[in-house]
PDB file as gemmi writes it, atoms N, CA and C in Angstrom:
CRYST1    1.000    1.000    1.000  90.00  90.00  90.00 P 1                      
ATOM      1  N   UNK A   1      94.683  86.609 116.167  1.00  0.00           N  
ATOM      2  CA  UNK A   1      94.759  85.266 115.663  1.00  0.00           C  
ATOM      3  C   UNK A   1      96.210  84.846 115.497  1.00  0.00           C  
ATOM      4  N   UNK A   2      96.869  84.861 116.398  1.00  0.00           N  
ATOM      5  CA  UNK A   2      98.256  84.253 116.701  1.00  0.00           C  
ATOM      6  C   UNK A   2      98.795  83.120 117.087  1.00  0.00           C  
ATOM      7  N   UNK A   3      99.486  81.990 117.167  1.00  0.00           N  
ATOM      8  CA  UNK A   3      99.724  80.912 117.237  1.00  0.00           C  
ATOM      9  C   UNK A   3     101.378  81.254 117.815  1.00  0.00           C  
ATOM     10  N   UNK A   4     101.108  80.629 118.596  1.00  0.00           N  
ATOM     11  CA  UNK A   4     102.799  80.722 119.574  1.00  0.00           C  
ATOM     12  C   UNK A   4     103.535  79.455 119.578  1.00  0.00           C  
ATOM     13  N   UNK A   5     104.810  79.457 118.924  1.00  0.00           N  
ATOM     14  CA  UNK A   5     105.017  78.115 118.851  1.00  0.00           C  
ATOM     15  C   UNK A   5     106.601  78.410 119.643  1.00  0.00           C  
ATOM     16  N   UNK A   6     106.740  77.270 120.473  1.00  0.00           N  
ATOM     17  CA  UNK A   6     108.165  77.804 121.474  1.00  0.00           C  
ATOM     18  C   UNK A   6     109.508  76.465 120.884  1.00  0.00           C  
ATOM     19  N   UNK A   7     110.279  76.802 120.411  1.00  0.00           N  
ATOM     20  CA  UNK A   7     111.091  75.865 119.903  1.00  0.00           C  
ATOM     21  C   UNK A   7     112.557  75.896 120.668  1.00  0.00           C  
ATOM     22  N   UNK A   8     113.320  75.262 121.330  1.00  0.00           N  
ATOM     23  CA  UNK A   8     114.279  75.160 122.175  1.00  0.00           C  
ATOM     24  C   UNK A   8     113.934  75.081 123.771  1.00  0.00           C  
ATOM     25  N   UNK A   9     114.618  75.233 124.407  1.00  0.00           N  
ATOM     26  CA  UNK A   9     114.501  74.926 126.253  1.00  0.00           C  
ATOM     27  C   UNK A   9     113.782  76.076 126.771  1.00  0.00           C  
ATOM     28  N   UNK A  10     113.575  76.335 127.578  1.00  0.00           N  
ATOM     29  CA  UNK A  10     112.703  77.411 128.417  1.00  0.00           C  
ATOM     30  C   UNK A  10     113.431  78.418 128.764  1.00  0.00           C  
ATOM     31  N   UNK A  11     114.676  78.329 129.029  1.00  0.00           N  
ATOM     32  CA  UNK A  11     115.455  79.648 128.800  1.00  0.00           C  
ATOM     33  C   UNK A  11     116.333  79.912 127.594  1.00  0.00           C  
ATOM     34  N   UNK A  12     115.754  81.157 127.449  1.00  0.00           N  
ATOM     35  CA  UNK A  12     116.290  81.699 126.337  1.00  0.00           C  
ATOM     36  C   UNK A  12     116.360  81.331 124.938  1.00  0.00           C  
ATOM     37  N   UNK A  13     114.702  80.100 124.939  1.00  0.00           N  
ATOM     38  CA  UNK A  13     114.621  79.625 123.550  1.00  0.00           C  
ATOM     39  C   UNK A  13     113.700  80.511 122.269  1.00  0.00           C  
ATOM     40  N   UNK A  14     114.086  80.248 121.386  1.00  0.00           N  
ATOM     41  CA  UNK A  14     113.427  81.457 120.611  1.00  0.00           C  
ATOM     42  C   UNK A  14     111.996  81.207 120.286  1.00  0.00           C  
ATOM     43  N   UNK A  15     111.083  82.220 120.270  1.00  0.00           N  
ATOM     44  CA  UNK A  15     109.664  82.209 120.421  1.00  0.00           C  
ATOM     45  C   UNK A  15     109.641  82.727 118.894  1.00  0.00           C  
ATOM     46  N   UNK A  16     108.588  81.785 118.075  1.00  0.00           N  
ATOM     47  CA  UNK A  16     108.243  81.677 116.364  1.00  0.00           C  
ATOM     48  C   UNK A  16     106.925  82.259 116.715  1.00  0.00           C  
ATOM     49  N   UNK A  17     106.470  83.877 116.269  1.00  0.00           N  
ATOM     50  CA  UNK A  17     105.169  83.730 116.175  1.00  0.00           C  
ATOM     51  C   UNK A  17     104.731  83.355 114.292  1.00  0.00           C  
ATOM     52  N   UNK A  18     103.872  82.601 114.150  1.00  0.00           N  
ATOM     53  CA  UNK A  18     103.222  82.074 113.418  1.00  0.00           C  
ATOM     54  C   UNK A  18     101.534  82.815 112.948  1.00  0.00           C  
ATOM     55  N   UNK A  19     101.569  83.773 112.455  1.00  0.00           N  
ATOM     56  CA  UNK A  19     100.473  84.002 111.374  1.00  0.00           C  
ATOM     57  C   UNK A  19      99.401  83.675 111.227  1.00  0.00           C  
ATOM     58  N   UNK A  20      98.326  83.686 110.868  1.00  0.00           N  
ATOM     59  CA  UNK A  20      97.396  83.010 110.698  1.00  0.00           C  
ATOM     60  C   UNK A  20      97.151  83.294 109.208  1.00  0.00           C  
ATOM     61  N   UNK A  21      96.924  82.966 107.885  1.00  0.00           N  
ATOM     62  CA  UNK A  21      96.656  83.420 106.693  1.00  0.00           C  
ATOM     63  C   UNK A  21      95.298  84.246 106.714  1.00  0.00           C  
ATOM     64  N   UNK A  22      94.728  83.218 107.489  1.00  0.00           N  
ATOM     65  CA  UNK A  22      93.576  84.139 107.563  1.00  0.00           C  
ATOM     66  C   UNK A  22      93.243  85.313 107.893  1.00  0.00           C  
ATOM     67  N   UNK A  23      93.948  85.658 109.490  1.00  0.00           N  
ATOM     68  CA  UNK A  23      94.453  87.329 109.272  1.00  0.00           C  
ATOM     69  C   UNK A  23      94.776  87.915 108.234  1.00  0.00           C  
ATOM     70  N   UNK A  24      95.505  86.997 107.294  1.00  0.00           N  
ATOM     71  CA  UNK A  24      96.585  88.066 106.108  1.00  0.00           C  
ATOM     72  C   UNK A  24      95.097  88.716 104.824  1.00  0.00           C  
ATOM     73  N   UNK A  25      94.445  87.387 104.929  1.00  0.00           N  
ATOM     74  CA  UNK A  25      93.340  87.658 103.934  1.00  0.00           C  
ATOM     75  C   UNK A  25      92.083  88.972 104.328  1.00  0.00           C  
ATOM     76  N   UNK A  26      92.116  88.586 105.767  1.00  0.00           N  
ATOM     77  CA  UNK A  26      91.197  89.411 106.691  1.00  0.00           C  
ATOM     78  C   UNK A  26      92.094  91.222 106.111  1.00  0.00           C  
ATOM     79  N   UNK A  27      92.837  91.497 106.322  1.00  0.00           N  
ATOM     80  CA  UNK A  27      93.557  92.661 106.550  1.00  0.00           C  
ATOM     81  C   UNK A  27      93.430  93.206 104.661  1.00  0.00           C  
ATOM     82  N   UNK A  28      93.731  91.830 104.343  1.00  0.00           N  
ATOM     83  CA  UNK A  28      93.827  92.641 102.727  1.00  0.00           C  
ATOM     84  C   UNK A  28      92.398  92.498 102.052  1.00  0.00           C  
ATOM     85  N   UNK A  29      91.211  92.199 102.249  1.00  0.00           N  
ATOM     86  CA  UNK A  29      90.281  92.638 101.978  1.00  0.00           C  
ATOM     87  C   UNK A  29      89.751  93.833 102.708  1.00  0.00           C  
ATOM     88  N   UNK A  30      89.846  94.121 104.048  1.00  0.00           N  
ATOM     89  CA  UNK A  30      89.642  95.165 104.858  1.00  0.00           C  
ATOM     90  C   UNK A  30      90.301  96.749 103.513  1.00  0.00           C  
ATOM     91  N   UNK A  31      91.696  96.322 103.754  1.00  0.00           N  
ATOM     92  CA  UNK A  31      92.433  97.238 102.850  1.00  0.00           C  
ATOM     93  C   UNK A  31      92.060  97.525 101.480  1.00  0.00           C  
ATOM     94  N   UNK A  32      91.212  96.427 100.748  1.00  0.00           N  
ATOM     95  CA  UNK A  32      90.855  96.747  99.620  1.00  0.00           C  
ATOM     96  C   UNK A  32      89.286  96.908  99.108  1.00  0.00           C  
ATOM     97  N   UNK A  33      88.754  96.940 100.605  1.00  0.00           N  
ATOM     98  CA  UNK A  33      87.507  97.747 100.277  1.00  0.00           C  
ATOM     99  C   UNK A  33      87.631  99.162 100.728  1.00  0.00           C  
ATOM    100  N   UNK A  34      88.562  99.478 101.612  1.00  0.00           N  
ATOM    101  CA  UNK A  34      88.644 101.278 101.877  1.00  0.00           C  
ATOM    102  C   UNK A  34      89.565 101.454 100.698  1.00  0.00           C  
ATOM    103  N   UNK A  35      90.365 101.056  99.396  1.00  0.00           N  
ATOM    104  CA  UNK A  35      90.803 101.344  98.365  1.00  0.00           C  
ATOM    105  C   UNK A  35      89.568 101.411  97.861  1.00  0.00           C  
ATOM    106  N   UNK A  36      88.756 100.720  97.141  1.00  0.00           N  
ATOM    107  CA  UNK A  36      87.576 100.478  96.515  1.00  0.00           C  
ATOM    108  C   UNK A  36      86.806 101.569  96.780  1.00  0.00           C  
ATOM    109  N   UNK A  37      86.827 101.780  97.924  1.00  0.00           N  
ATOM    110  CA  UNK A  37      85.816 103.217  98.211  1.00  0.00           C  
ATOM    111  C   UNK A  37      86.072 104.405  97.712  1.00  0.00           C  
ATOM    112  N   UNK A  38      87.778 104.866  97.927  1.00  0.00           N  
ATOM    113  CA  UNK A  38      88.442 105.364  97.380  1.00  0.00           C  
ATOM    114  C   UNK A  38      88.335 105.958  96.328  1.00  0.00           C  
ATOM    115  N   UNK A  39      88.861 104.902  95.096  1.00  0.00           N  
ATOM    116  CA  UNK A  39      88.952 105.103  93.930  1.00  0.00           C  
ATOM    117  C   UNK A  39      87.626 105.277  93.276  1.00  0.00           C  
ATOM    118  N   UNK A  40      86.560 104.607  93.750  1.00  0.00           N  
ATOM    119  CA  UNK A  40      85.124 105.037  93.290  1.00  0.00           C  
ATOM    120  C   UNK A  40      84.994 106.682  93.207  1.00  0.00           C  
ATOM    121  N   UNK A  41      85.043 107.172  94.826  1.00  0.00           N  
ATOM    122  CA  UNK A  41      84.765 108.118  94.973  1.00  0.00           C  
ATOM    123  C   UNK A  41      85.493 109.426  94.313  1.00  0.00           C  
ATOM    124  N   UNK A  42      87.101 109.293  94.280  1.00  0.00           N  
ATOM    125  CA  UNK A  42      87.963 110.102  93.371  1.00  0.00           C  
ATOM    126  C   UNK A  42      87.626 110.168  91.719  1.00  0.00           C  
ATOM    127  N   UNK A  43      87.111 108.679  91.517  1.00  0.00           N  
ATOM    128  CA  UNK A  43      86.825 108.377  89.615  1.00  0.00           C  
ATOM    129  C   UNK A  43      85.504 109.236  90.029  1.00  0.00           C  
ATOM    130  N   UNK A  44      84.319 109.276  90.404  1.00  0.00           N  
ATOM    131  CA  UNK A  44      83.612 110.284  90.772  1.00  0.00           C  
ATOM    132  C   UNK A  44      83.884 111.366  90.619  1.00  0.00           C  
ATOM    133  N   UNK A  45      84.360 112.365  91.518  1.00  0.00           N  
ATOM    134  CA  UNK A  45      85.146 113.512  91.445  1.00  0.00           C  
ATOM    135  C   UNK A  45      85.520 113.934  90.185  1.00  0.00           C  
ATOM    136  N   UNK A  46      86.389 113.358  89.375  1.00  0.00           N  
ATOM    137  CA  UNK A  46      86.948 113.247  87.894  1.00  0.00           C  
ATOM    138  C   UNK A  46      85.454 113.179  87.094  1.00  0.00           C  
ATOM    139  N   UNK A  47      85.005 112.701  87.302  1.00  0.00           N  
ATOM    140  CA  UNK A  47      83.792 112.553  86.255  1.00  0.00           C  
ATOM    141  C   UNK A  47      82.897 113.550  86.243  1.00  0.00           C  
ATOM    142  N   UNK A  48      82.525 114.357  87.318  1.00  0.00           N  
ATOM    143  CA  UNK A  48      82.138 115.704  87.392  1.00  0.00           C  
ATOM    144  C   UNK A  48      83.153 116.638  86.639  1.00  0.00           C  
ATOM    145  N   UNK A  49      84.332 116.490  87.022  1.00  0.00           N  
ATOM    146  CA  UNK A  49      85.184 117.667  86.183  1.00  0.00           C  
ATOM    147  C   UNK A  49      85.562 117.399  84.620  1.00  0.00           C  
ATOM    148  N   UNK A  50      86.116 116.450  84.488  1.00  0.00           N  
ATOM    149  CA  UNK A  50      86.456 115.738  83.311  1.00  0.00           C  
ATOM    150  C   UNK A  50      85.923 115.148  82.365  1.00  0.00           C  
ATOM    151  N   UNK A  51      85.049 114.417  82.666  1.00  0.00           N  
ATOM    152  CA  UNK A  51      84.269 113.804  81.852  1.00  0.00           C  
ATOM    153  C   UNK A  51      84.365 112.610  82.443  1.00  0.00           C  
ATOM    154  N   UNK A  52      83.210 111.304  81.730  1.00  0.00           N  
ATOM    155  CA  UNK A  52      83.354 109.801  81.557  1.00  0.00           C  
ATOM    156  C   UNK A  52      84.713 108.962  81.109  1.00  0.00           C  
ATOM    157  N   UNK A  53      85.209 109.315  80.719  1.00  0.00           N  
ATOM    158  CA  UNK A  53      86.768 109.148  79.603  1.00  0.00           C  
ATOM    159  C   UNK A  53      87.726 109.051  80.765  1.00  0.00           C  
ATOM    160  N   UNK A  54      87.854 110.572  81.239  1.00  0.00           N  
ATOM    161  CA  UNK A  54      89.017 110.205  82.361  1.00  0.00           C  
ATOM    162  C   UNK A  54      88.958 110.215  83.737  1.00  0.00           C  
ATOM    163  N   UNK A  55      87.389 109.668  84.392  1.00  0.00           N  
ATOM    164  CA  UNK A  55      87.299 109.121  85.204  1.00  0.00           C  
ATOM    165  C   UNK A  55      87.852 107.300  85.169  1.00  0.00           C  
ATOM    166  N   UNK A  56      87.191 106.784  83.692  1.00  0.00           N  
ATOM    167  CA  UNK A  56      87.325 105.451  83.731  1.00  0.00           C  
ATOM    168  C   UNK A  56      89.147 105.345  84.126  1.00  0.00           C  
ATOM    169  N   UNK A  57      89.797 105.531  83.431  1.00  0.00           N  
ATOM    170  CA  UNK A  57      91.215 106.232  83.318  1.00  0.00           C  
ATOM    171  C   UNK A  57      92.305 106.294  84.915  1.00  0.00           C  
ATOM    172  N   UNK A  58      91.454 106.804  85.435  1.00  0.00           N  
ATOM    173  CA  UNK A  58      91.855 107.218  86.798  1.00  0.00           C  
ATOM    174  C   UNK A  58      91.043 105.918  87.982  1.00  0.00           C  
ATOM    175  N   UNK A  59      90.110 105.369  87.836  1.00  0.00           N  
ATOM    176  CA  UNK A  59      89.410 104.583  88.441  1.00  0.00           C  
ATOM    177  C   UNK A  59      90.160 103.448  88.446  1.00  0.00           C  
ATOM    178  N   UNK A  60      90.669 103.379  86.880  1.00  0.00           N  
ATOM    179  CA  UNK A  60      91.141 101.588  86.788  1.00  0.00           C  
ATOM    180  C   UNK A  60      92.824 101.831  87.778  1.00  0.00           C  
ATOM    181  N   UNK A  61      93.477 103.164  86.881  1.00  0.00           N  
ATOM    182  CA  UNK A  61      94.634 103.411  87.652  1.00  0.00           C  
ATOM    183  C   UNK A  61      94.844 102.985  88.997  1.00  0.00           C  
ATOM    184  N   UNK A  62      93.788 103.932  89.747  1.00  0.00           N  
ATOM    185  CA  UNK A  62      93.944 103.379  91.031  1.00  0.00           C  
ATOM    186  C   UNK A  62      93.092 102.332  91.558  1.00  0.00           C  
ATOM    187  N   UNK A  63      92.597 101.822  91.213  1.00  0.00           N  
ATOM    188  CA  UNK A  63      92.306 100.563  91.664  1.00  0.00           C  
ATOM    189  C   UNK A  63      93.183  99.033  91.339  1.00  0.00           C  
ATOM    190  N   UNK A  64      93.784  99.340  90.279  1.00  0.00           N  
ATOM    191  CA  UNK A  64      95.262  98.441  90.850  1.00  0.00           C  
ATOM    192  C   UNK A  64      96.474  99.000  91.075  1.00  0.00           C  
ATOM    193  N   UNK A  65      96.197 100.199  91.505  1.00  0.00           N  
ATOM    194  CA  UNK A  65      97.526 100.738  92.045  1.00  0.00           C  
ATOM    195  C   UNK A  65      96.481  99.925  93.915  1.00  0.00           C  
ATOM    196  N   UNK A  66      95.498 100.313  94.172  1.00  0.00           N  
ATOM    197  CA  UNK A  66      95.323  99.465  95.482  1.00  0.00           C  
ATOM    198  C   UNK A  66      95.505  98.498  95.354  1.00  0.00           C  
ATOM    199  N   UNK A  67      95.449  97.614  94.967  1.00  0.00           N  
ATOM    200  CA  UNK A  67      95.491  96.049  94.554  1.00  0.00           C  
ATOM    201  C   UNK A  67      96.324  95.720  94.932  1.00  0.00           C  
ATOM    202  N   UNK A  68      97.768  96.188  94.809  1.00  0.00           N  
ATOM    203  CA  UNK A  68      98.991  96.034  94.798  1.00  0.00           C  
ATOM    204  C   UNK A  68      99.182  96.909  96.237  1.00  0.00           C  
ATOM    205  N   UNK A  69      99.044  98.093  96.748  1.00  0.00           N  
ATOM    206  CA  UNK A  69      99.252  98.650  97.736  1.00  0.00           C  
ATOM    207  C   UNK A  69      98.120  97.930  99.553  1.00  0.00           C  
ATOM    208  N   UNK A  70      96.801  97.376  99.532  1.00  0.00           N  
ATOM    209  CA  UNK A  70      96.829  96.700  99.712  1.00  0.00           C  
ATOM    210  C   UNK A  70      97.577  95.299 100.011  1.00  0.00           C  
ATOM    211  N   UNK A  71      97.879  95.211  99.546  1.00  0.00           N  
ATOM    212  CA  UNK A  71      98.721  93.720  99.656  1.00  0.00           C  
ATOM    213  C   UNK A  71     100.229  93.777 100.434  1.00  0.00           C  
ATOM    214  N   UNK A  72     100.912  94.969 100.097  1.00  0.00           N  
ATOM    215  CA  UNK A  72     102.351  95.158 100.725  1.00  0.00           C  
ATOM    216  C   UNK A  72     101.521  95.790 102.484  1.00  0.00           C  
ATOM    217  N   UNK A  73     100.520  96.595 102.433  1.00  0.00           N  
ATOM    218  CA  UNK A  73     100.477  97.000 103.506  1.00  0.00           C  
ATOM    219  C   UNK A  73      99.793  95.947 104.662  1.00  0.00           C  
ATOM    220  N   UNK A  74      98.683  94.439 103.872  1.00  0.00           N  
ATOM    221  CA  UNK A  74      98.575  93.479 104.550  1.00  0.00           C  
ATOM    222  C   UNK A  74      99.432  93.089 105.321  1.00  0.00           C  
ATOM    223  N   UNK A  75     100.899  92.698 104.146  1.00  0.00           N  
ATOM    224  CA  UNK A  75     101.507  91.796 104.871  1.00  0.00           C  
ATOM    225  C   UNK A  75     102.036  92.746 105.796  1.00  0.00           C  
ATOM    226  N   UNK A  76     102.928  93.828 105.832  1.00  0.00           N  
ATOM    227  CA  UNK A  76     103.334  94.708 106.634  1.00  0.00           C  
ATOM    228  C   UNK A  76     102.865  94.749 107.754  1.00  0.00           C  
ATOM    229  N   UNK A  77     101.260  94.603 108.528  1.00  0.00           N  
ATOM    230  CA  UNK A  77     100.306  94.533 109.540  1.00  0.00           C  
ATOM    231  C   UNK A  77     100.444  93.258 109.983  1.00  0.00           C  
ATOM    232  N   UNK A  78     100.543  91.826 109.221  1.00  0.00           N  
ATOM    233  CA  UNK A  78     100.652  90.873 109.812  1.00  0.00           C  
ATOM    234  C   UNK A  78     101.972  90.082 109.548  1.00  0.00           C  
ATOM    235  N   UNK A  79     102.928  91.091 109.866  1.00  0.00           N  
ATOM    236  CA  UNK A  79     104.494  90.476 110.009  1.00  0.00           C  
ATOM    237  C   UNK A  79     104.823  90.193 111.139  1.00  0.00           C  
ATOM    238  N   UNK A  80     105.229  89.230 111.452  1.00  0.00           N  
ATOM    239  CA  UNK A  80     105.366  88.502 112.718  1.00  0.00           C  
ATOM    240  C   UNK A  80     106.680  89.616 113.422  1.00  0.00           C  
ATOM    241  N   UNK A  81     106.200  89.642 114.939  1.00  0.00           N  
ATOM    242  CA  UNK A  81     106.949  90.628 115.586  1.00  0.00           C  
ATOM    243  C   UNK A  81     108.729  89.791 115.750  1.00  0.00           C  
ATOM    244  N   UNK A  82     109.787  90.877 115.972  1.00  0.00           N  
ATOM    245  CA  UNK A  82     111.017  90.298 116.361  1.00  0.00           C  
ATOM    246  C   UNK A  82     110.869  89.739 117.781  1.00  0.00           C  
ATOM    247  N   UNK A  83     111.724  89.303 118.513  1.00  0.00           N  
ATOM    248  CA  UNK A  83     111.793  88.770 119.665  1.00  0.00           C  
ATOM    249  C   UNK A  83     112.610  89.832 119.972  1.00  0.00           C  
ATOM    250  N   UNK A  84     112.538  90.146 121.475  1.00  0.00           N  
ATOM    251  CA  UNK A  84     113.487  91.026 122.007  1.00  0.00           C  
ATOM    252  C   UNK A  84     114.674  90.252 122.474  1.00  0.00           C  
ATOM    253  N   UNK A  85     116.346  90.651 122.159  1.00  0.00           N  
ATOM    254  CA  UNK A  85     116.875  89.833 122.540  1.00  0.00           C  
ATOM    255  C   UNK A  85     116.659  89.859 124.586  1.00  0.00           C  
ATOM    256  N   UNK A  86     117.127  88.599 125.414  1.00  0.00           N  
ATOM    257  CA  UNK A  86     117.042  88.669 126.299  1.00  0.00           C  
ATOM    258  C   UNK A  86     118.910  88.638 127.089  1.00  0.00           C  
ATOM    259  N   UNK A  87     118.905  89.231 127.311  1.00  0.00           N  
ATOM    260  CA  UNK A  87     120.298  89.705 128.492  1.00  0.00           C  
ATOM    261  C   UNK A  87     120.762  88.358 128.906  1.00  0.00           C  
ATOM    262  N   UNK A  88     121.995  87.892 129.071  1.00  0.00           N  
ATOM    263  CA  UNK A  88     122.527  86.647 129.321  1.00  0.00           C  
ATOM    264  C   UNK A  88     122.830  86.913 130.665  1.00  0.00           C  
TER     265      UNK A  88                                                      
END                                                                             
């Protein structure tokens, strides 16, 4: 979902790729349901060993530690590429 927008003359004008938000949203819900799965399944884990107490503990932890990790790794995936310079 890319949008090519060409700004200057045909040679050697610089090419803007342009984003779609919707990708950005697409990528960071993608990302924050395999967090979600995640942290379920680890607060799980903990709750067999530990108890109820420090599963909750560890669940909330990482689930906005994804929240936040999610989101840097969205945008990171939908950062618009450099242009290669072209040889004069």
């Amino acid at each position: 979902m890319q949008t090519v927008c060409r700004r200057g003359s045909n040679n050697g004008g610089t090419v803007h790729y342009v984003e779609s938000t919707v990708s950005l949203i697409a990528y960071y819900l993608g990302f924050m349901i395999a967090g979600d799965f995640a942290a379920y399944f680890l607060g799980l884990l903990v709750e067999y060993q530990w108890g109820s107490h420090a599963s909750l503990i560890v669940f909330l932890v990482l689930y906005f530690l994804f929240l936040w990790v999610s989101w840097v790794l969205a945008v990171w995936a939908t950062k618009p590429k450099e242009a290669a310079p072209t040889a004069a």
